[in-house]
N, C-alpha and C positions, 0 to 999 in steps of 0.2 A: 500644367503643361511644361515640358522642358524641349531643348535642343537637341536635335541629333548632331552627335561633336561631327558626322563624314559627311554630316548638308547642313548649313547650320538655318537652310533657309526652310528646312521640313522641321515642322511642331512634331511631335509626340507626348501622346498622354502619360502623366506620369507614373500612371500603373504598369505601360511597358518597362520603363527604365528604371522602376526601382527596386533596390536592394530588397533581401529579406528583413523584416523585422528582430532585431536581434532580442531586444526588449521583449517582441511577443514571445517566440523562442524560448528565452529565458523563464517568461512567466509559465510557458507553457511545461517546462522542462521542470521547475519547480514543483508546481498542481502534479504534477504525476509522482513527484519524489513524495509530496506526501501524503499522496491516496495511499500510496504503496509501503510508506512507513507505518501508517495509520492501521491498513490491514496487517502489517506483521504484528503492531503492537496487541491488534487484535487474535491474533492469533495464537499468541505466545500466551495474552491471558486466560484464552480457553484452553490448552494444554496444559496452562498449570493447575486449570480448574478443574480438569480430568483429571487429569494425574494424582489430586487430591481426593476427590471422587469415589476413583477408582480401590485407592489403598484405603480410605475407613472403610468401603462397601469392602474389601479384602481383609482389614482386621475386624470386623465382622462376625465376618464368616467362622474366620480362625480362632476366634476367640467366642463361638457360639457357646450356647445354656450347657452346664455337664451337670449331669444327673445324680444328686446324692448317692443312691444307688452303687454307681460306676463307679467313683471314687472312695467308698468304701467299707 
């Protein structure tokens, strides 16, 4: 219970008169910074995993069976 400073003879509960939580705030402000670093880390590792992927499935290809034959 605190005071109201314009009647000091009226109680108020202290959930009207208080401040925001800076602390909660902060923690909350953190948990998000690293949900959010946590999925780019995630997602940088799957792009490089594609990207890796993608180029031996492409040398591959490129460099498929040549046929005695063809060559000569």
């Amino acid at each position: 219970m605190r005071y109201d400073p314009a009647n000091v003879g009226e109680v108020l509960p202290a959930a009207v008169v208080a401040h925001p939580s800076y602390a909660r705030l902060t923690a909350v402000t953190a948990e998000g910074a690293g949900i959010a670093a946590a999925g780019l880390a995630a997602g940088a590792w799957w792009w490089r995993r594609e990207r890796r992927r993608r180029s031996r499935h492409t040398a591959l290809i490129c460099a498929g069976p040549v046929s005695p034959a063809v060559g000569g």
